[in-house]
C-alpha positions as CSV (number, residue, x, y, z in Angstrom):
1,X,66.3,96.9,94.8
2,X,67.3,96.3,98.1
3,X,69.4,93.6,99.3
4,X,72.3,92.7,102.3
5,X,75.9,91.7,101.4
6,X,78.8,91.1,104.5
7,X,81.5,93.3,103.6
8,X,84.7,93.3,105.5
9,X,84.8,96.2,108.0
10,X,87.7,97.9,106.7
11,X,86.1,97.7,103.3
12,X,82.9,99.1,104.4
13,X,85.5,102.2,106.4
14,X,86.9,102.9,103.2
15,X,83.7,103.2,101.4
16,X,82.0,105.4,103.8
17,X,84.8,108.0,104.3
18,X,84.9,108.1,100.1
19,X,81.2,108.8,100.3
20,X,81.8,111.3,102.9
21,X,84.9,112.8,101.1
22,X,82.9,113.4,98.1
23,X,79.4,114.4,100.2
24,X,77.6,111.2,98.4
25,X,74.9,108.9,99.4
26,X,76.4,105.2,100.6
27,X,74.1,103.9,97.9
28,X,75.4,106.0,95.3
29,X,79.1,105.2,95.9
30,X,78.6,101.5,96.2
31,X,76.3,101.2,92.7
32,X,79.3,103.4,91.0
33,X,81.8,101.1,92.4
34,X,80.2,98.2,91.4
35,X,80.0,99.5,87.8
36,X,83.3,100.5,87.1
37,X,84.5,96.9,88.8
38,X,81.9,95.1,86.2
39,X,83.4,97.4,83.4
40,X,86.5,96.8,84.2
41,X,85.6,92.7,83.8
42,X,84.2,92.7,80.6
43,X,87.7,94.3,79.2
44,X,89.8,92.0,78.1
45,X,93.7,92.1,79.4
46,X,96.0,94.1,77.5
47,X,98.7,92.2,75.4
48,X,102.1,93.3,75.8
49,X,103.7,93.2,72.3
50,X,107.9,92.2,72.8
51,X,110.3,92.6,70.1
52,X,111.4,90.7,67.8
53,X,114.9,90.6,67.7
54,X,116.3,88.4,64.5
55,X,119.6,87.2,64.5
56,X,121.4,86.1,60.9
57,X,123.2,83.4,62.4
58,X,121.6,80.9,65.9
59,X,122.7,81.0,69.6
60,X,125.7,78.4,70.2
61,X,125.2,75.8,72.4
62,X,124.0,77.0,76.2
63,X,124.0,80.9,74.7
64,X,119.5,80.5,74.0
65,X,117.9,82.8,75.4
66,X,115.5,80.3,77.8
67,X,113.7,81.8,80.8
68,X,115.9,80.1,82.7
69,X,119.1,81.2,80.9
70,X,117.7,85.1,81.5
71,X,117.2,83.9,85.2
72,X,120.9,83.1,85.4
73,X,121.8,86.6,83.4
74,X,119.8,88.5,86.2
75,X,120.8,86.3,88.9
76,X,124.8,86.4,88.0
77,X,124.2,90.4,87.3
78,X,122.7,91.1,91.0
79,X,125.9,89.3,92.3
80,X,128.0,91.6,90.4
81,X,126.3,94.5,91.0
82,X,125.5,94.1,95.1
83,X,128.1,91.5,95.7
84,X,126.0,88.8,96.6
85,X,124.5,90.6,99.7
């Protein structure tokens, strides 16, 4: 089938030098690009799985381990480490 899409110039640079690099029709390279993108669409995201890390006794007071306690922990360790430059 035949049809016209606008396709940002560098895009269209990219894809023709590909085709060239690998001696390909334009036509060719586009339909396999297209595929792999729809393929690549249907796949869900990958879960990352994070430990579990069981403690026998709970955090005190302020010691939780919130986003934004970790943010402090990073923040106060960057100081430390490049002295706040």
């Amino acid at each position: 089938m035949k049809t016209t899409i606008d396709l940002p110039d560098e895009l269209m640079r990219e894809i023709k030098v590909r085709a060239a690099r690998e001696d390909r029709k334009l036509k060719d390279v586009i339909s396999d690009l297209l595929r792999r993108g729809l393929r690549q669409a249907e796949k869900p995201p990958a879960r990352v799985k994070l430990p579990l890390i069981i403690s026998s006794h709970p955090a005190a007071p302020g010691e939780e381990m919130t986003p934004d306690r970790i943010a402090e922990i990073l923040i106060e360790q960057e100081v430390e480490w490049y002295g706040g430059h």
